[in-house]
N, C-alpha and C positions, 0 to 999 in steps of 0.2 A: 826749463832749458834742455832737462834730459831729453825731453820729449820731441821736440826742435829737431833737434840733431840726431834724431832716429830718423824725425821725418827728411830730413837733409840727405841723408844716406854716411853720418861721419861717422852712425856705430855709438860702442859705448864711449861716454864722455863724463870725467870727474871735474865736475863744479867747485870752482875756486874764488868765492866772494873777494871781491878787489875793495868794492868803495861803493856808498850811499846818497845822494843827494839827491836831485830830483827823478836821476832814475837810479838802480841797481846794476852793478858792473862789475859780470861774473868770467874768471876766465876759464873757457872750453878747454882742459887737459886732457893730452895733449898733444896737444894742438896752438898754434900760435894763436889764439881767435880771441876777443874778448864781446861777451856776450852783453847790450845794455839794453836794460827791459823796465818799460815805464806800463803802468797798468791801462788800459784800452778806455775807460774810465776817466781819466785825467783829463783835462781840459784839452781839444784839440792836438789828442796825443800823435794820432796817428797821419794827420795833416803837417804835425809842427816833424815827425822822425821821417815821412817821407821827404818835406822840402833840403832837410839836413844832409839826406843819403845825397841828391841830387850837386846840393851846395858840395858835401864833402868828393865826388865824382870833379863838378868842375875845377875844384883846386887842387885835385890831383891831375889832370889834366894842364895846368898852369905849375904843375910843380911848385906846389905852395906849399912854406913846412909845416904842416898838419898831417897830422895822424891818419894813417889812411883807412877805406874798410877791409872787411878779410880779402886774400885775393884768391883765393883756390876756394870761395862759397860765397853766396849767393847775399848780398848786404844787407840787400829786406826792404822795407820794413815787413817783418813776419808777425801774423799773428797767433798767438798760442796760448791757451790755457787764461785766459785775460790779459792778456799781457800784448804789447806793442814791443817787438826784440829788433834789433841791428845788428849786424855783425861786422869787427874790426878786428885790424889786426892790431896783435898785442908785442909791444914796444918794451926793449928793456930800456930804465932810464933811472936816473935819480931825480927825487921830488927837487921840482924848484922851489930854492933858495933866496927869501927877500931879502936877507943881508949878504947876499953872495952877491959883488957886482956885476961879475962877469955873468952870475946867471939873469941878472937884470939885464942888462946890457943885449943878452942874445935874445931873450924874452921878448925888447921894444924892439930890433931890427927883424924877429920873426913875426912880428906881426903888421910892422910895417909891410912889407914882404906879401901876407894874406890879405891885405888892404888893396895893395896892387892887382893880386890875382886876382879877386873880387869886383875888380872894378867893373871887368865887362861881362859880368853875370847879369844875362838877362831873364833870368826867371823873377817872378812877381814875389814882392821882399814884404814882408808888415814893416812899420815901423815900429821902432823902439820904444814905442810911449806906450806900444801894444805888450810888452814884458812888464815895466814898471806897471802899469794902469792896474793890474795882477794884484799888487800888493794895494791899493787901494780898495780893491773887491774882499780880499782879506782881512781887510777894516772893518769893512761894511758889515762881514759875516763875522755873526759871533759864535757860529759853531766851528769857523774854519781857527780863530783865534781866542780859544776858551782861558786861557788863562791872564788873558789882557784884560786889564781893570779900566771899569767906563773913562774915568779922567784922563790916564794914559792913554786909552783910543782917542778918544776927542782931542788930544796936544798932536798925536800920532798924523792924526787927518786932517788938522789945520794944517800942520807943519810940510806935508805932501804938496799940499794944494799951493800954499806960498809957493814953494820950490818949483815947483811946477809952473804958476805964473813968472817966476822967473828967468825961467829956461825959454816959455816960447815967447815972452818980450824980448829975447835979445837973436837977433835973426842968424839962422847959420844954412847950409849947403848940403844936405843931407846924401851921405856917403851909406855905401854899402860896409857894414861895421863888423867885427864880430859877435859884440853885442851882452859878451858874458868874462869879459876880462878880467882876468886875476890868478894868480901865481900857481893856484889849485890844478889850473886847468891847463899850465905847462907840465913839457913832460923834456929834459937835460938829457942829453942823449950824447955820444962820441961827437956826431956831426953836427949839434948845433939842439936849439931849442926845438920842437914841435908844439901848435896849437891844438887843444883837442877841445871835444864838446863843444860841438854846431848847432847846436838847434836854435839858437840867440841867434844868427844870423838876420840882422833887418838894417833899413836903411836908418839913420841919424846924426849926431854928428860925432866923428873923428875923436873929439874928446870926452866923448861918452868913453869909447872904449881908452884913450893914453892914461886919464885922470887916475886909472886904477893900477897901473905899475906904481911902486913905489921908489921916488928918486931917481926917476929916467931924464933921461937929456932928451927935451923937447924939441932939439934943432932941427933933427930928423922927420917929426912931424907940422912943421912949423907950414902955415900960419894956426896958429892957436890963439883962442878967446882966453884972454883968463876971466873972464865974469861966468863965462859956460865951467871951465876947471872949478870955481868955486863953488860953484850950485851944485855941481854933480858931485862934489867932496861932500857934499849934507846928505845929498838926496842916498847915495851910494849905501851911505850909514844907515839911513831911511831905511832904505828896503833889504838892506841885512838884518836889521833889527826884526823888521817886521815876518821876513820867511823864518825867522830864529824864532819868534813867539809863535808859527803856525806849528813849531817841532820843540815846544817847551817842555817834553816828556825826556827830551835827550839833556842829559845835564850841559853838555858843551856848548848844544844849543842857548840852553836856557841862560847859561854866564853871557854869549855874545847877546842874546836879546836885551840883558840889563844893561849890559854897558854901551852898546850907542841907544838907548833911549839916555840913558842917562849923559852921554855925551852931548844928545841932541837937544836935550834940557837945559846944558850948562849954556849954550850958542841962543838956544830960541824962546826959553821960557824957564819957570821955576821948576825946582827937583819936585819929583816924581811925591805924593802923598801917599801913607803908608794905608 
């Protein structure tokens, strides 16, 4: 990051570790900037943080409430030291709250909101079955999910594949989505919610992304499937379980990967064998 930001011309810069998930999210002090850096290495890193700069451009541009990039430097994608970097600007806010209505509440109307903006983005989207499909590659590898035990894989990758047939048996419209929806990735702010972390950006449907607020009023997105809302209530579990056992080294991780395999056990099959 230091390194970045010499080559940027912003001088010295103290690095302030924010947050961890699929990338690192560091913020530039100080400086308003937050720096997120996914290794060059990663699957289609630098394909999946250019198309996001692009996305995150046109919903700025549509005044959509999402997080924007830095605006006095240059967004990126940069490459550095292994690393694929972006640069944003950094938001003061309170984490969202999924027993706070009111921050539910701003949460489903902000993202209604980037639904809209989204709509007439004409750059070229994957679809969403190209994020899930991830966690079935993750199965498959047993270096990427080493402390997954054969019979839990095996329930694991039946239990996919059902769900999966029953998502594209039932026909839907495929929307430009945001793709990675859930409470983490809101940011409570004076004027309202913002969405952040684009790189999920692809087309599918609607209730891929609503199904993950919790306890929204669907009127606002209506028409809804509920057969798609209950497949994706599995599947969602599914592949949290599953990114949780590819990071079973983290304990927090490791509690969430037992407990939706184990929830996905109690719905689709017998408890897990010791």
């Amino acid at each position: 990051m230091t390194q970045l930001a010499r080559r940027l011309g912003m001088g010295r810069v103290n690095p302030f570790f924010l947050h961890e998930s699929q990338h690192v999210s560091v913020r530039l002090l100080p400086y308003d900037v937050v720096a997120r850096a996914m290794p060059v290495s990663a699957p289609e890193a630098t394909a999946r943080l250019t198309l996001e700069v692009d996305i995150a451009r046109h919903l700025a541009g549509n005044r959509a409430p999402v997080a924007g990039l830095a605006a006095d430097w240059p967004g990126g994608p940069h490459i550095q030291d292994g690393f694929v970097i972006t640069l944003w600007k950094f938001i003061e806010h309170v984490a969202a709250n999924g027993d706070d209505a009111r921050h539910v509440s701003e949460a489903a109307d902000a993202l209604r909101r980037v639904h809209r903006a989204l709509s007439d983005y004409r750059g070229e989207l994957p679809s969403f079955w190209h994020k899930l499909d991830r966690c079935d590659r993750l199965l498959e590898n047993e270096a990427t999910t080493p402390a997954l035990g054969p019979v839990d894989r095996a329930f694991l990758r039946s239990t996919y594949g059902r769900l999966r047939e029953m998502v594209t048996s039932t026909p839907f419209e495929p929307i430009p989505i945001h793709g990675d929806v859930h409470l983490g990735n809101v940011l409570i702010t004076p004027q309202g919610a913002l969405w952040n972390d684009l790189e999920d950006v692809s087309l599918g449907p609607c209730e891929w992304d609503v199904g993950w607020l919790p306890e929204v009023d669907l009127a606002q997105f209506e028409p809804m499937n509920q057969d798609l809302l209950s497949a994706f209530h599995y599947l969602r579990s599914l592949c949290t379980s599953v990114w949780c056992w590819a990071r079973y080294d983290v304990p927090e991780k490791r509690e969430a990967a037992d407990y939706h395999l184990e929830y996905l056990r109690a719905e689709f099959g017998s408890r897990r064998s010791d």
